[in-house]
N, C-alpha and C positions, 0 to 999 in steps of 0.2 A: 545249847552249844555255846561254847565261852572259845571266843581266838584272841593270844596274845601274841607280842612280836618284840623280839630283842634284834639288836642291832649290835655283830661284835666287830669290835675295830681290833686291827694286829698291829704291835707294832715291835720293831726290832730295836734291842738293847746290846750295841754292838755288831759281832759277827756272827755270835753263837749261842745267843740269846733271844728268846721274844715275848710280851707280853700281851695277855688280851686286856680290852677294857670293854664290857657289858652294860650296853646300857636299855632299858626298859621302857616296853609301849612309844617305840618310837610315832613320830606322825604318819598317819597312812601312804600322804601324798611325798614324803622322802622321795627326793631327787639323787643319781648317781654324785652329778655333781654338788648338792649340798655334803652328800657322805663328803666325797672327795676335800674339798673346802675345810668342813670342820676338823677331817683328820691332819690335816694340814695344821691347821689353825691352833690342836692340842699338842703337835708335836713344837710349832715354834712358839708357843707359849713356854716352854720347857717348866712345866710343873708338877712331873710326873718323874718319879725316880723308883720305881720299886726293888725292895733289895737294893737298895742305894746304885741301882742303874739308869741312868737317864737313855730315856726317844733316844732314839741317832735317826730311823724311817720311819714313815708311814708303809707298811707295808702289804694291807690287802682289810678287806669289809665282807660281812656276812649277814641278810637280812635269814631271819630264822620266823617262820610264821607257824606255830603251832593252833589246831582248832581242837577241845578238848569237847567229844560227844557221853556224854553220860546213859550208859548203857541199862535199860531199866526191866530189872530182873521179876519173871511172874512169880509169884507164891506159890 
């Protein structure tokens, strides 16, 4: 049994627009408020333009924990 965990951060590019950013095997013991903090901390960094639109918010976090069981088929 293999679990892995992404972490997606949203954030709004404008009014009518928004992008995720995915990031991989975050740490276990991830705090609401460390998410909070870093999402913060990428948006006023502003070094994120995609499709040449820049952050305007932080807008919402998603932990995702998948556990993948390998199902072991008899002959």
């Amino acid at each position: 049994m293999e679990t892995s965990r992404k972490l997606i951060l949203t954030f709004a590019q404008g009014e009518d627009n928004q992008d995720n950013l995915t990031l991989y095997d975050y740490k276990e013991d991830l705090t609401d408020e460390e998410i909070q903090t870093s999402g913060e901390a990428i948006l006023s960094a502003d070094i994120f333009a995609p499709n040449g639109k820049a952050y305007t918010a932080f807008k919402e976090a998603h932990r995702i924990v998948t556990t993948d069981t390998t199902v072991v088929l008899e002959d």
